[in-house]
TIPALUM-782181 format. One record per residue: residue number from 1; residue in one letter; chain; x, y, z of N, C-alpha, C in turn. Coordinates in nm, 3 decimals, padded with zeros to 5 digits. Each point is the difference from the previous one (the first is absolute). Example, Ala and Ser with C-alpha at 12.3 -4.5 7.8 and 13.67 -1.06 7.14 Angstrom:
<recs>
    i  aa  ch       nX       nY       nZ      caX      caY      caZ       cX       cY       cZ
    1   A   A   01.319  -00.569   00.780  -00.089   00.119   00.000   00.090   00.120   00.000
    2   S   A  -00.035   00.105  -00.072   00.082   00.119   00.006  -00.077   00.109   00.073
</recs>
This chain:
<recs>
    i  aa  ch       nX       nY       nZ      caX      caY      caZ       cX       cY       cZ
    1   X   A   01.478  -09.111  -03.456  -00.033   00.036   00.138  -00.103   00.112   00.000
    2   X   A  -00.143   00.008   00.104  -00.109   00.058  -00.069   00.100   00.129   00.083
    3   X   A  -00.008   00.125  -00.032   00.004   00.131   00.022  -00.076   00.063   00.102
    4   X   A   00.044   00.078   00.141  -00.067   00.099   00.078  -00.003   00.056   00.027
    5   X   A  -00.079   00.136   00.058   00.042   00.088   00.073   00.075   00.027   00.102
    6   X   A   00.152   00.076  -00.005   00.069  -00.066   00.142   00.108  -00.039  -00.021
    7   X   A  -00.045  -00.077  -00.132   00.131  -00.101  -00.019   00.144   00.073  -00.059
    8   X   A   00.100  -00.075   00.015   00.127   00.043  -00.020   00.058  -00.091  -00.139
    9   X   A   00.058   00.065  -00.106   00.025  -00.080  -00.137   00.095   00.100  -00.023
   10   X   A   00.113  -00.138  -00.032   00.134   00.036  -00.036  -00.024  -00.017  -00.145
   11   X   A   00.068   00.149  -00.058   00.027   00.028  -00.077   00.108  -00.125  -00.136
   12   X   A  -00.047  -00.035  -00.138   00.146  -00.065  -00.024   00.107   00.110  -00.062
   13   X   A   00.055  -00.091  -00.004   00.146   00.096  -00.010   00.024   00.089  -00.096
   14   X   A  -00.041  -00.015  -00.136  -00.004   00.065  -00.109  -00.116   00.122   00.059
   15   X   A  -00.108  -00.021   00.060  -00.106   00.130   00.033   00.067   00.062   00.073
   16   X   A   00.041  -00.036   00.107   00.029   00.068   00.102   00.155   00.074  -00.074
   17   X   A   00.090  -00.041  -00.044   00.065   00.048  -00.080  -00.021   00.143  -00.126
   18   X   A  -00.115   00.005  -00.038  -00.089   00.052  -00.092  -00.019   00.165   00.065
   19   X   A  -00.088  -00.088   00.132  -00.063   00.104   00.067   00.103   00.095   00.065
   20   X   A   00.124  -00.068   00.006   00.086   00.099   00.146   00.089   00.068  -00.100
   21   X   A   00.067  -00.018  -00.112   00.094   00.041  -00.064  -00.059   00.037  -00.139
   22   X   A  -00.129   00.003  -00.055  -00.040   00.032  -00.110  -00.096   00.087   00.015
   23   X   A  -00.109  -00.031   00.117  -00.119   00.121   00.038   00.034   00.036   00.110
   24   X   A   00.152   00.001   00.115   00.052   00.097   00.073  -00.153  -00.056   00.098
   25   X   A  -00.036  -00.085   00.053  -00.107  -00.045   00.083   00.066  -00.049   00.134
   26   X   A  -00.045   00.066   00.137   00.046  -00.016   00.063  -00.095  -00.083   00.155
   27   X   A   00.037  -00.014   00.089  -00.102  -00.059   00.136  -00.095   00.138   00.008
   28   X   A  -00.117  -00.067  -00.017  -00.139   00.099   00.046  -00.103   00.074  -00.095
   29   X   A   00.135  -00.034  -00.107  -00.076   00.027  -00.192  -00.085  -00.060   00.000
   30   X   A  -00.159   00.034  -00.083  -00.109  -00.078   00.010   00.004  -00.091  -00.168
   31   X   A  -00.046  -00.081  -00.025   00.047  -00.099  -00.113  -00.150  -00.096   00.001
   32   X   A  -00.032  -00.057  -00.128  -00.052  -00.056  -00.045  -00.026  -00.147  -00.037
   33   X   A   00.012  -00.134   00.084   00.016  -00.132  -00.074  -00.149  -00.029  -00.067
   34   X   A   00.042  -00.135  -00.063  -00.125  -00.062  -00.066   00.084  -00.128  -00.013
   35   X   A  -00.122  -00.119   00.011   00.118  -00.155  -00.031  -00.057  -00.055  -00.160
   36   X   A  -00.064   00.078  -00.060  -00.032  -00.041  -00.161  -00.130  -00.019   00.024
   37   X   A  -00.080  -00.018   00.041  -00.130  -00.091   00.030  -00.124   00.132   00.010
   38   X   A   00.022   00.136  -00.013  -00.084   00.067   00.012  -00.005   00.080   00.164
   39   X   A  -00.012   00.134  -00.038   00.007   00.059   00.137   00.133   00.046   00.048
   40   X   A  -00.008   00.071   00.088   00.153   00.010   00.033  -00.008   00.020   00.181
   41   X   A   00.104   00.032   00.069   00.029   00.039   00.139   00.095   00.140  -00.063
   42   X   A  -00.051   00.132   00.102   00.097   00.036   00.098   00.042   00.003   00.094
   43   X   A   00.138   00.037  -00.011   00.090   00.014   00.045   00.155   00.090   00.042
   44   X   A   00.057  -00.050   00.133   00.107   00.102   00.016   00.137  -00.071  -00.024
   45   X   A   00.099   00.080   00.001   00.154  -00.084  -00.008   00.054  -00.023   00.166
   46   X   A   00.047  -00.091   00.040   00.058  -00.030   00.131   00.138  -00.027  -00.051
   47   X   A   00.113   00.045   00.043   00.106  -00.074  -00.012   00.035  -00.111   00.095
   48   X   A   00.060  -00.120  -00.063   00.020  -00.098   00.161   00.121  -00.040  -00.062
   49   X   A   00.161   00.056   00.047   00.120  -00.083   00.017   00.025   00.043  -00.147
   50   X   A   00.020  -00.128  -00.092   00.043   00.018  -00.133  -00.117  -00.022  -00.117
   51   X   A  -00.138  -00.022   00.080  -00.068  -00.035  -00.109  -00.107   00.142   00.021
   52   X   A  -00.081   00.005  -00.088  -00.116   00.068  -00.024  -00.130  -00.039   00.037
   53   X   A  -00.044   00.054   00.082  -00.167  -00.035   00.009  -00.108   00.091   00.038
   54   X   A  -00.137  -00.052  -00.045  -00.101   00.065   00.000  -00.133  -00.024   00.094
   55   X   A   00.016   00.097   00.032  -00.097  -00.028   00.114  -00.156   00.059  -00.103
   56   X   A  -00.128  -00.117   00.026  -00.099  -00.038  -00.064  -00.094   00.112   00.060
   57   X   A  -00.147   00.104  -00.040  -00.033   00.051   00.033  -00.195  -00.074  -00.047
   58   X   A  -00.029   00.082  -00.091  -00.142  -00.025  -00.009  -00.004  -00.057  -00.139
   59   X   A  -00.092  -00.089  -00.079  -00.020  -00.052  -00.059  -00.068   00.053  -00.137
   60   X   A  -00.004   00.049  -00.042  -00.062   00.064  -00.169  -00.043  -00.080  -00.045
   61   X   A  -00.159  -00.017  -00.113  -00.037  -00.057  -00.092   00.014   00.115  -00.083
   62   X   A   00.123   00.008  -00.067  -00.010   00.089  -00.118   00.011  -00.094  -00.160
   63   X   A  -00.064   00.033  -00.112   00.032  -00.076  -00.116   00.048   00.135  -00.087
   64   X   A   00.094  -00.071  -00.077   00.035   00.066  -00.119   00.045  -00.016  -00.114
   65   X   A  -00.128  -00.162   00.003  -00.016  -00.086  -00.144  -00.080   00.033  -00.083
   66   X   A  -00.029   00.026  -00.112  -00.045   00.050  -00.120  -00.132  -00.114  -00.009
   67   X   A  -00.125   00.111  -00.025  -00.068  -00.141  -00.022  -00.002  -00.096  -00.147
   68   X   A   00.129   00.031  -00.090   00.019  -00.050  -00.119   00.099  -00.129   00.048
   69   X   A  -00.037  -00.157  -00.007   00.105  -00.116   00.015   00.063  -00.061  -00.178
   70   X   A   00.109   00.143   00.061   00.095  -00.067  -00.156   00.105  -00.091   00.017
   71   X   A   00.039  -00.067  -00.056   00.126  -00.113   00.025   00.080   00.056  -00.149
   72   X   A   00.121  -00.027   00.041   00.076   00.070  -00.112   00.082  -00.160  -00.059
   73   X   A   00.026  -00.018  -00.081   00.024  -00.117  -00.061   00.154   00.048  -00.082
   74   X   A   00.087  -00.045   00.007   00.114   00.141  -00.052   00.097  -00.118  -00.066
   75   X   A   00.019  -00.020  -00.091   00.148  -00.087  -00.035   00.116   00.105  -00.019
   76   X   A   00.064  -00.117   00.057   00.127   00.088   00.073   00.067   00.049  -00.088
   77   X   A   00.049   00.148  -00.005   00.053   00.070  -00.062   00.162  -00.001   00.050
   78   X   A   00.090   00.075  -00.095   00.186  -00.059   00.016   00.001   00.116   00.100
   79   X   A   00.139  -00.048   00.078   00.060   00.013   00.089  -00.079   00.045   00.092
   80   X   A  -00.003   00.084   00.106  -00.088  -00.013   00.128  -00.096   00.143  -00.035
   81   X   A  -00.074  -00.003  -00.072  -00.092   00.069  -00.069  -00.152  -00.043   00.114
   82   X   A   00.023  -00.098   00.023  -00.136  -00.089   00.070  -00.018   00.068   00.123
   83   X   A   00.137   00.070   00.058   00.008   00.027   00.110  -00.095   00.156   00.002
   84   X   A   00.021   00.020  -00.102  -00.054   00.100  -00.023  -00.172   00.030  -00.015
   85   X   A  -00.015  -00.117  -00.054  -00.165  -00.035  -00.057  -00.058  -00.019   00.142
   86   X   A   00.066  -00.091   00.100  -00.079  -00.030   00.122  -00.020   00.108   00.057
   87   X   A   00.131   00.069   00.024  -00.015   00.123   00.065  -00.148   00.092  -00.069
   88   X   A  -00.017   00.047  -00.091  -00.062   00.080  -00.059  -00.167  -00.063   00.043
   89   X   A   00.020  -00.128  -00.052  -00.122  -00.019  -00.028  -00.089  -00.017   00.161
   90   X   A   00.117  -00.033   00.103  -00.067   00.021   00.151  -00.076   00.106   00.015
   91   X   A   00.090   00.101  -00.033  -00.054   00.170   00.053  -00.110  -00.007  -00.096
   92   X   A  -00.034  -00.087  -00.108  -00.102   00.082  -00.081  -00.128  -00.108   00.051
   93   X   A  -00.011  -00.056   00.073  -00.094  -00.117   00.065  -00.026  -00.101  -00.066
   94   X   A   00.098  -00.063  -00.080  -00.010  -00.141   00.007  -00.032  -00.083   00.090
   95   X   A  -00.063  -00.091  -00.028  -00.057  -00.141   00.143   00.066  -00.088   00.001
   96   X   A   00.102  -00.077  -00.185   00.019  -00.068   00.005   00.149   00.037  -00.102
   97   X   A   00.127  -00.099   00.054   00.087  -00.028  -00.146   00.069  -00.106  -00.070
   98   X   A  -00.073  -00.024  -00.072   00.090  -00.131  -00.059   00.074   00.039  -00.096
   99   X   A   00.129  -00.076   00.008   00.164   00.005  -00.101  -00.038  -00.118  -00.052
  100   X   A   00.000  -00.039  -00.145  -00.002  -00.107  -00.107   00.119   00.057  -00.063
  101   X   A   00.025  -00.087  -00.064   00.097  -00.049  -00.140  -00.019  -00.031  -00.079
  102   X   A   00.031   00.093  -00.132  -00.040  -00.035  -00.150   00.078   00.002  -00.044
  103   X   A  -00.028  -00.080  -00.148   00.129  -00.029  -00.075   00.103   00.116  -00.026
  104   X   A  -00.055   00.116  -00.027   00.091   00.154  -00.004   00.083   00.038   00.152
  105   X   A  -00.060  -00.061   00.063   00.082   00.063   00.134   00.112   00.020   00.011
  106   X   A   00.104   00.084  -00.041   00.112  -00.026   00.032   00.069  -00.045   00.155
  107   X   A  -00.039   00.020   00.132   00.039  -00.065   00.115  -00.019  -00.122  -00.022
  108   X   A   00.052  -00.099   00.025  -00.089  -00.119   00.051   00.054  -00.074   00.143
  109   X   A  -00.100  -00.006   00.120   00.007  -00.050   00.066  -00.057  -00.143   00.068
  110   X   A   00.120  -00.036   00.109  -00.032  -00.183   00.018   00.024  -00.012   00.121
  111   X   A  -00.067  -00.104   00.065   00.140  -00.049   00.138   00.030   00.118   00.053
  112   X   A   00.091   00.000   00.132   00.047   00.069   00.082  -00.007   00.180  -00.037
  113   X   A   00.018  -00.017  -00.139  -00.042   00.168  -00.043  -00.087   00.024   00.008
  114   X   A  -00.122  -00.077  -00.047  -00.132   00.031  -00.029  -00.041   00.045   00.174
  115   X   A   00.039  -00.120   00.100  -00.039   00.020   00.118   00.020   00.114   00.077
  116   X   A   00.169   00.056  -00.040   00.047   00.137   00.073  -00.101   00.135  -00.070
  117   X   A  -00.019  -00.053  -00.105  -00.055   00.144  -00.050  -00.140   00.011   00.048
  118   X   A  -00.053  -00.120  -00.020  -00.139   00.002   00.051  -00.001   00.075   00.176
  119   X   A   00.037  -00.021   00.107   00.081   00.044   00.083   00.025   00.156  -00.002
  120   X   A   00.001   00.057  -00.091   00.126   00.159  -00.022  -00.139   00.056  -00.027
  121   X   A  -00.071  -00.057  -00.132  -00.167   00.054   00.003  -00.065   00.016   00.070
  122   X   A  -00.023  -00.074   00.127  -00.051   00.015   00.125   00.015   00.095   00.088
  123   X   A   00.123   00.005  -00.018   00.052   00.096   00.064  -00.014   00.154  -00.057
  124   X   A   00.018   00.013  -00.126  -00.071   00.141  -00.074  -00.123   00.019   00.059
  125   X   A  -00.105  -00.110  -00.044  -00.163   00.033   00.070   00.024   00.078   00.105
  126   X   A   00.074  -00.063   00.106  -00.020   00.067   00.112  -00.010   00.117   00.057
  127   X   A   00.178   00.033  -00.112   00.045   00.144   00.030  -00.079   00.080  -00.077
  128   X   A  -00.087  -00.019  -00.114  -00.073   00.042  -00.046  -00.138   00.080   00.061
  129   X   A  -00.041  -00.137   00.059  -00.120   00.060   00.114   00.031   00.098   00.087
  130   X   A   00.122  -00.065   00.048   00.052   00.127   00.135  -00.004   00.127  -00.076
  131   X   A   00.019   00.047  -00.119   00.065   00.109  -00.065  -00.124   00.070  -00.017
  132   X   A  -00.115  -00.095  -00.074  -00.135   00.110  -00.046  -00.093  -00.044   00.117
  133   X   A   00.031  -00.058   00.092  -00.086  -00.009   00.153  -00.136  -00.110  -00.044
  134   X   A   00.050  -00.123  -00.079  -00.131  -00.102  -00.006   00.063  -00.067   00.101
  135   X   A  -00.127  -00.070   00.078   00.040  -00.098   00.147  -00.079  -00.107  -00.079
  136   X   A  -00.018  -00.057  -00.116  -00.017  -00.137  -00.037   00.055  -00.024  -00.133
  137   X   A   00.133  -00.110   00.012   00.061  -00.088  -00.080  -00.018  -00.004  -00.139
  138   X   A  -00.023  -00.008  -00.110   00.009  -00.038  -00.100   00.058  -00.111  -00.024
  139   X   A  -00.135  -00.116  -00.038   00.046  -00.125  -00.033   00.175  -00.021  -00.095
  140   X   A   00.067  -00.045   00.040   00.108  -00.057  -00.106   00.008  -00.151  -00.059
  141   X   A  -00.039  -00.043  -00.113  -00.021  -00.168  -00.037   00.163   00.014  -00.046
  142   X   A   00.012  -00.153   00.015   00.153  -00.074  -00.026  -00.023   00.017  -00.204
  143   X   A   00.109   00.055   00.012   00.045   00.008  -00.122  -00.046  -00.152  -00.104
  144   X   A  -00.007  -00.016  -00.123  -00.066  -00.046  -00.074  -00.025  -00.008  -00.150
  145   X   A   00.030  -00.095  -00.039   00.030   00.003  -00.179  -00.208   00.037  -00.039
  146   X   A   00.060   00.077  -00.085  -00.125   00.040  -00.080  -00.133  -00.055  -00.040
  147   X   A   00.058  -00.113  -00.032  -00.128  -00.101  -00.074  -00.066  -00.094   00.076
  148   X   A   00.088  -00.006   00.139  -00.038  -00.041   00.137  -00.120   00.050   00.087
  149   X   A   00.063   00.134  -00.015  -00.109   00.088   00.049  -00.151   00.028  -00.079
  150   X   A   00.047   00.022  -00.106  -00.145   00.002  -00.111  -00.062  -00.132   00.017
  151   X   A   00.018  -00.083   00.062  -00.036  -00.144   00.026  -00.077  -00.004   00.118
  152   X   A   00.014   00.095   00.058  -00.082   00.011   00.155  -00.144   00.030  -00.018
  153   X   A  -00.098  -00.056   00.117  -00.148   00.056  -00.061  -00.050   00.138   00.052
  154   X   A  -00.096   00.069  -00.093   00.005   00.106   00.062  -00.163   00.043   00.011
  155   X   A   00.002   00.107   00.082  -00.129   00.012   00.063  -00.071   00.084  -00.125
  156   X   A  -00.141  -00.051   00.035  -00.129   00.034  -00.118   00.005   00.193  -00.002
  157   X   A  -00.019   00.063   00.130   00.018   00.119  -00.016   00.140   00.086  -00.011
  158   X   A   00.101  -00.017  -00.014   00.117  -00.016   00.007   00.052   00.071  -00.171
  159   X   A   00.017   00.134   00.029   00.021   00.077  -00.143   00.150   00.017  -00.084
  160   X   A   00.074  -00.096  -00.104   00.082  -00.044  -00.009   00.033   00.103  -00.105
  161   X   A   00.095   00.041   00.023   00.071   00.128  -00.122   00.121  -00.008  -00.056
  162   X   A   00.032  -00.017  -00.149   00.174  -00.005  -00.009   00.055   00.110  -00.050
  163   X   A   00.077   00.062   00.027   00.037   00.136  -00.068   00.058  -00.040  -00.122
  164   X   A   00.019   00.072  -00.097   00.005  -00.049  -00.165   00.043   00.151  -00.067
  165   X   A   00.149  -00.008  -00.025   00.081   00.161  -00.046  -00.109   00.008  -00.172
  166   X   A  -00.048  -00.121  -00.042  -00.066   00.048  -00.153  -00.126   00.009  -00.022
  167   X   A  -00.127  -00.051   00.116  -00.096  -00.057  -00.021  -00.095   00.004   00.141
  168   X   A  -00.096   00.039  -00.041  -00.109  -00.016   00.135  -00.068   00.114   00.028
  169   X   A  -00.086  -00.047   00.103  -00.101   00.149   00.041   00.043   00.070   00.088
  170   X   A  -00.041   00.132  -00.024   00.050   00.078   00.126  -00.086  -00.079   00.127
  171   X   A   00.105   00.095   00.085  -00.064  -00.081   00.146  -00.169   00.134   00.021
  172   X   A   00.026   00.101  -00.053  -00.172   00.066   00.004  -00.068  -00.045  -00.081
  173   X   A   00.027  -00.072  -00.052  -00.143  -00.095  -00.078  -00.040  -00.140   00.073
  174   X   A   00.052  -00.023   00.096  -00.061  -00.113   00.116  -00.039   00.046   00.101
  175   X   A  -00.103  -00.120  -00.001  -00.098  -00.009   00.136   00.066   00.066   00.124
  176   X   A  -00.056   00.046   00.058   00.042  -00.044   00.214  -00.058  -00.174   00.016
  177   X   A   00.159  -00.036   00.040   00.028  -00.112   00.010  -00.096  -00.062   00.162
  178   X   A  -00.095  -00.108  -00.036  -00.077  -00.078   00.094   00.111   00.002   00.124
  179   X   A   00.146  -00.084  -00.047   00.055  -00.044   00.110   00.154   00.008  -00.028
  180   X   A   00.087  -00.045   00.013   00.141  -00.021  -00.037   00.045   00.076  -00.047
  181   X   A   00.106   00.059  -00.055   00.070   00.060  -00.113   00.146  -00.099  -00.011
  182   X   A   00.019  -00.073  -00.118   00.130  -00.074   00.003   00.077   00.065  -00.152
  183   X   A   00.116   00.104   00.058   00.088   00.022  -00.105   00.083  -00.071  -00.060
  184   X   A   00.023  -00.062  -00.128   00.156  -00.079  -00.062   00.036   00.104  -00.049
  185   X   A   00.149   00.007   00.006   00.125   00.067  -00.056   00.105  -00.083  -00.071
  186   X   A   00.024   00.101  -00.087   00.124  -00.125  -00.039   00.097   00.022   00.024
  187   X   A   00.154  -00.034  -00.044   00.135   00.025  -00.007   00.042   00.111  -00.107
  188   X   A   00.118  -00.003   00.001   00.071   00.121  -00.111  -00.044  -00.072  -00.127
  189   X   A  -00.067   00.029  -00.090  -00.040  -00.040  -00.147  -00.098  -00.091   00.053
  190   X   A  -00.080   00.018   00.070  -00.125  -00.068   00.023  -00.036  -00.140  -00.036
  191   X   A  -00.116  -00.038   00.013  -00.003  -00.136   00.003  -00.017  -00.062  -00.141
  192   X   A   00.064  -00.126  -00.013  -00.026  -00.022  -00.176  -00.120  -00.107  -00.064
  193   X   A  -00.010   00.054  -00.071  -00.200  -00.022  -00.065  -00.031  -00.165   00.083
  194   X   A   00.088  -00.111   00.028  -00.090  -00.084   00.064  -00.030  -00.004   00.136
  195   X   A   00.100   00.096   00.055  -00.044   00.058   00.135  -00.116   00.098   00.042
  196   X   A  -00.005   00.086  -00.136  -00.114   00.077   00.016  -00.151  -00.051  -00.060
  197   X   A   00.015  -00.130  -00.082  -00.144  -00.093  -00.001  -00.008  -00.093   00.113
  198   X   A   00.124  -00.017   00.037  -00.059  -00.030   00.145  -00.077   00.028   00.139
  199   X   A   00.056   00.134  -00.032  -00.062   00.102   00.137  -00.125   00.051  -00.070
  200   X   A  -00.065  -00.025  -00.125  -00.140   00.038  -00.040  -00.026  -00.127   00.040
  201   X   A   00.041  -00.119  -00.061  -00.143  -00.107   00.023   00.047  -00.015   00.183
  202   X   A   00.018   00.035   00.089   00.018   00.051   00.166  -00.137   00.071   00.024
  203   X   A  -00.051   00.088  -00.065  -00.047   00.116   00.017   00.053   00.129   00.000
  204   X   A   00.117  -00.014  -00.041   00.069   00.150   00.031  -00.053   00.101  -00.140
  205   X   A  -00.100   00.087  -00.003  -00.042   00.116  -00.071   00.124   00.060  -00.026
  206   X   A   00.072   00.052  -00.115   00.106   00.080  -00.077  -00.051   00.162   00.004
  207   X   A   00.080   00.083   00.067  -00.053   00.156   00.068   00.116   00.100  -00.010
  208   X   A   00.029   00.098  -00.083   00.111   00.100  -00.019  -00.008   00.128   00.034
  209   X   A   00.127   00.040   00.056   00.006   00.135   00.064   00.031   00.070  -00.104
  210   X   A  -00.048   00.014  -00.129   00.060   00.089  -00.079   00.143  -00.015  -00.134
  211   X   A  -00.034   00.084  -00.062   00.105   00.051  -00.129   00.124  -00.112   00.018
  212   X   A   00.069   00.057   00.150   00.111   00.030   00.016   00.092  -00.156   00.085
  213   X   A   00.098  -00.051  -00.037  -00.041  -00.163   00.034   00.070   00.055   00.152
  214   X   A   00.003  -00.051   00.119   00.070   00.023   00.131   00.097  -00.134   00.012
  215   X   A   00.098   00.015   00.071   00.075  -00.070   00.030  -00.080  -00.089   00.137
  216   X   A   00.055  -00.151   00.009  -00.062  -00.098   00.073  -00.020   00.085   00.165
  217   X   A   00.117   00.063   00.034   00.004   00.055   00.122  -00.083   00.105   00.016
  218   X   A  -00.072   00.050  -00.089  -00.099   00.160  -00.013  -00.142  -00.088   00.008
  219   X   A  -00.017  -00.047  -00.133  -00.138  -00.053  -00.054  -00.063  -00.074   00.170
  220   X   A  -00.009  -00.088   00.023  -00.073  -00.008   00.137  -00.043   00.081   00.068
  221   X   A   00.141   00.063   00.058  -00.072   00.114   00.086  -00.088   00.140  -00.015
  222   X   A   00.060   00.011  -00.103  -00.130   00.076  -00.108  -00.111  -00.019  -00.001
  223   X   A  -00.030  -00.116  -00.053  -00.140  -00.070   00.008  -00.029   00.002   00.120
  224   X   A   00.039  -00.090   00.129  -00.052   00.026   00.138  -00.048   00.160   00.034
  225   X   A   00.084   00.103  -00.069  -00.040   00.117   00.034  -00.109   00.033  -00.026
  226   X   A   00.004  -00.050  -00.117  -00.156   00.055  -00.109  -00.124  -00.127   00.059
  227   X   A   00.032  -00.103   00.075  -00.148  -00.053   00.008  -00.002   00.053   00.142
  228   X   A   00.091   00.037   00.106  -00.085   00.073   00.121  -00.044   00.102  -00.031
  229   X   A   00.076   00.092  -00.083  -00.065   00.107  -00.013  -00.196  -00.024  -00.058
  230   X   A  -00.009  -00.107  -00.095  -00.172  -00.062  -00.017  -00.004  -00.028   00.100
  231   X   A   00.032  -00.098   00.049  -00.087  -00.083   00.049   00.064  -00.040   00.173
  232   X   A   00.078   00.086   00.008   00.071  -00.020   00.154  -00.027   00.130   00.137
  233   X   A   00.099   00.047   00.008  -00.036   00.115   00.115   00.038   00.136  -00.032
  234   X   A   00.058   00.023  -00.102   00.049   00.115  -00.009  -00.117   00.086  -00.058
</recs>
């Protein structure tokens, strides 16, 4: 439904929940929406009856996308560790996240799980944005076996990187990337040698943060740190 000035938007239940009993937000508090798409509205709180709503004010073109488009490529790490990676890697301006599955993965998801979780990720993005104040989405792709994905075609300018705990260039010995930035990560004990000649003959360049090996849940976001800090906004 397009958005206006004027307009009245009920709160859902979990926000409005959020807002009244977690940030103590009350009718006349001034507040912030955005619907993912870029830009945001303010806004005030109205109470009506039992629900929450917001009365719509003026319209913002604000951005607070990085001009670096990284996609984070992450095989899923054990137990809800992922939850963690999405989260992180929102605030650090990711564009994009894809969850694959490699043979090391210890999770493995299917069916009705695969679907709820995919679902729960979405839902991190969100609260994510709300938290470090981005008003545009971060792509989420449907989860995905590994060799599936390395199977996809990929664009000519499109700068493909695999992190590698034994082997590779630092990330200050590369270019400023034409276009893309696409990170692979692996799982706990990383990916095993025919997974990782796979993601070379892909294009994926082999690139290390150092000495010291990081655990699956560190190493990404690390790296995301270290290429905005080149080549992003910070």
């Amino acid at each position: 439904m397009p958005l206006a000035a004027g307009q009245l938007i009920s709160l859902p239940a979990q926000t409005a929940h959020h807002a009244q009993r977690v940030l103590r937000m009350g009718a006349g508090d001034p507040l912030v929406l955005f619907d993912g798409n870029g830009g945001e509205w303010a806004g005030r709180l109205v109470e009506s009856g039992r629900t929450l709503q917001v009365a719509l004010g003026e319209w913002r073109e604000v951005d607070c996308e990085s001009g670096l488009q990284l996609t984070l490529v992450q095989a899923l790490p054990a137990a809800d560790k992922m939850d963690w990676v999405v989260q992180k890697a929102v605030e650090l301006g990711a564009t994009a996240i894809v969850p694959v599955q490699a043979s090391r993965s210890v999770v493995r998801l299917a069916g009705e799980r695969a679907e709820k979780r995919q679902i729960h990720w979405q839902q991190v993005i969100v609260s994510a944005c709300e938290q470090c104040g981005r008003n545009r989405l971060p792509r989420l792709s449907r989860l995905i076996d590994l060799p599936h994905y390395l199977a996809q075609p990929v664009s000519d300018k499109e700068t493909r990187l695999l992190l590698s705990p034994h082997q590779g260039m630092r990330l200050t010995a590369l270019a400023l990337p034409e276009g893309g930035v696409t990170l692979l990560v692996g799982p706990e004990g990383g990916f095993d040698q025919a997974e990782e000649l796979a993601a070379r003959v892909a294009g994926f360049q082999p690139v290390s943060l150092g000495p010291r090996v990081l655990r699956s849940e560190t190493a990404g976001l690390a790296a995301i740190a270290a290429m905005m800090a080149l080549w992003g906004d910070f």
